[in-house]
C-alpha positions in Angstrom: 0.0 0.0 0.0 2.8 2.6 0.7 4.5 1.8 -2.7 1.6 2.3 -4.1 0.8 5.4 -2.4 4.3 6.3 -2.8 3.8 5.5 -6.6 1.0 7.4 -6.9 2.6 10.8 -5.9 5.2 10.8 -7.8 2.7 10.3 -11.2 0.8 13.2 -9.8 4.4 15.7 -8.8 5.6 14.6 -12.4 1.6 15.9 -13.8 2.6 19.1 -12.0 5.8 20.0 -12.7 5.9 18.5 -16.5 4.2 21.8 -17.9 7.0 23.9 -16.6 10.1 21.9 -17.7 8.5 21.6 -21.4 8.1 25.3 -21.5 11.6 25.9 -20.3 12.6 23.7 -22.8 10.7 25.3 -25.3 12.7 28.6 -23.8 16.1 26.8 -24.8 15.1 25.7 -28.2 13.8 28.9 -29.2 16.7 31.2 -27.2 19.4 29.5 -27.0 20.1 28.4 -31.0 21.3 30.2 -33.9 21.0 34.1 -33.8 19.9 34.6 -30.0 22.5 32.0 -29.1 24.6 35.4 -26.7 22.9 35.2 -23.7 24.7 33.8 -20.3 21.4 31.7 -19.6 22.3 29.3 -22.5 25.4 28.7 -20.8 24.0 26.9 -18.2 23.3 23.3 -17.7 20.4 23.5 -15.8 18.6 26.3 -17.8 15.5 28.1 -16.3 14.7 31.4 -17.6 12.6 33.1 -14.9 15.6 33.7 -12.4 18.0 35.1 -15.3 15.2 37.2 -16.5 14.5 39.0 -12.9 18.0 39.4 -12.3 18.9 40.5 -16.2 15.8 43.2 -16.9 14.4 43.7 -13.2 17.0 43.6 -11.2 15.7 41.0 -8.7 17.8 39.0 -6.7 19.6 38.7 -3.1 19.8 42.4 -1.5 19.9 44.5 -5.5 16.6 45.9 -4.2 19.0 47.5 -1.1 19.4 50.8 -2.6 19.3 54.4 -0.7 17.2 55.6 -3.9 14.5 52.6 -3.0 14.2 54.1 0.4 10.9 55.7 0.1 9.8 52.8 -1.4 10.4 50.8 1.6 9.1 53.4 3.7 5.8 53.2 2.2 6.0 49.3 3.2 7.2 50.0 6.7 3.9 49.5 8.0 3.6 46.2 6.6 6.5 45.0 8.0 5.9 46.8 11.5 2.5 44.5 11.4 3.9 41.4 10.7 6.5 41.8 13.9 3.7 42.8 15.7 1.8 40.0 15.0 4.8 37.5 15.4 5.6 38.9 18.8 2.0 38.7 20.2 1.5 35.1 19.1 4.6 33.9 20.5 4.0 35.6 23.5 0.4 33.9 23.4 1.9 30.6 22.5 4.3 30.8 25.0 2.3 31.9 27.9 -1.0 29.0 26.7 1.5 26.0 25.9 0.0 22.7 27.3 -3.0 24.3 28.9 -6.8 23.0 27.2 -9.2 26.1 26.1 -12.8 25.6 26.8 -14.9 27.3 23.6 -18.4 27.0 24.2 -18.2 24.2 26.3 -15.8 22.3 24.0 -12.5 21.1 25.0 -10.1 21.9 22.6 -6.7 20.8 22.4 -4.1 23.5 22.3 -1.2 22.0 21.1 -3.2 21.2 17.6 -4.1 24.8 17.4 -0.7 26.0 18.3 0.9 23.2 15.6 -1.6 24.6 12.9 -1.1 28.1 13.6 2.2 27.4 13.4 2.6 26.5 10.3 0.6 29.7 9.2 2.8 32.1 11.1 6.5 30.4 9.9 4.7 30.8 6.2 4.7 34.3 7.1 7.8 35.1 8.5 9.5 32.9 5.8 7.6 35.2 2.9 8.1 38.2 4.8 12.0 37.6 5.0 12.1 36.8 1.0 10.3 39.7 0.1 12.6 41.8 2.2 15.9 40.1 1.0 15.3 39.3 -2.8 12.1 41.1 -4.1 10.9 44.4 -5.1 9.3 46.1 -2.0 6.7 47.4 -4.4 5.6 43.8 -4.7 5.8 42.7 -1.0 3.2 44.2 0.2 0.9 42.9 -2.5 3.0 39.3 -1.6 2.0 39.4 1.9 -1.1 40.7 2.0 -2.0 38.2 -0.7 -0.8 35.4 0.3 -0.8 35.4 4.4 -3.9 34.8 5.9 -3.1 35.7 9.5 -2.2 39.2 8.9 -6.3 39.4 8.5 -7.0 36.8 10.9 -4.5 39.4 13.4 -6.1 42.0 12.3 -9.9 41.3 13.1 -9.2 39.9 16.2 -7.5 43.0 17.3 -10.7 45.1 15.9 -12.7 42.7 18.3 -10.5 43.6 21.3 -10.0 46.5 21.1 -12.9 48.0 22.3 -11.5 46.3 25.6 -8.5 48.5 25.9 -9.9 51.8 24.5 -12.4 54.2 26.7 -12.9 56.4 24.2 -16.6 55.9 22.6 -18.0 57.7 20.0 -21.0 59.8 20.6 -22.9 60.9 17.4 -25.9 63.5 17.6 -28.1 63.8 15.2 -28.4 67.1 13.9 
């Protein structure tokens, strides 16, 4: 049964990633004979075009984005970036402060250490995409990354718009006029 399984994932990762290799080696064909035949990419052995075409025309790649004329640019993202180690701190310091203890939700018993484990995973994703959009990606882009593609930044969010009505004694009076 595990061969089989085993087996059976591999015909479905080779489903996946077949599309890509054929168009990459369409790239080579087409690129990397007769008249365009100049280009560093067709040097390679292992040729795959995205990652020579951000660094070549975009200028993507490990800290090039690090320049003092980019600095507004990731000034504008600053408050991304402030938010996701805001949100980081606060859960660790949840998860450190709730490990092994059971929540009771409407009279459910819930196992913690399955909602810390899953959370986990969400919250590593985020740092993880957070640190590559910082190191080797356009800050334009990051935010649009992040905010795309992590969930807990709204899942942070909400639950701090719940709250914080909590920690705030200002209240909003409106008269009608």
């Amino acid at each position: 049964l595990l061969v089989v399984n085993l087996v059976c994932m591999a015909v479905q990762v080779g489903v996946s990633v077949a599309p890509f290799f054929c168009f990459q080696n369409h790239l080579s064909e087409l690129y990397c004979s007769g008249e365009y035949n100049g280009s560093s990419w067709c040097d390679k052995d292992f040729r795959i075009s995205y990652g020579y075409i951000q660094s070549k025309y975009w200028g993507v790649g490990l800290f090039k984005y690090w320049q003092l004329k980019q600095l507004p640019n990731f000034l504008l993202a600053a408050p991304l970036f402030l938010v996701v180690g805001v949100v980081m701190v606060t859960w660790c310091r949840s998860a450190i402060s709730s490990s092994n203890k059971a929540v009771f939700s409407r009279n459910i018993l819930l196992d913690l250490s399955s909602i810390i484990n899953f959370q986990l995973a969400g919250y590593i994703h985020l740092v993880l995409l957070t640190l590559l959009g910082l190191v080797a990606m356009h800050v334009q882009v990051v935010t649009r990354f992040l905010v795309a593609n992590c969930p807990f930044l709204f899942v942070y969010c909400v639950q701090l718009m719940i709250e914080l009505p909590r920690y705030c004694s200002v209240t909003l009076q409106c008269t009608a006029q």
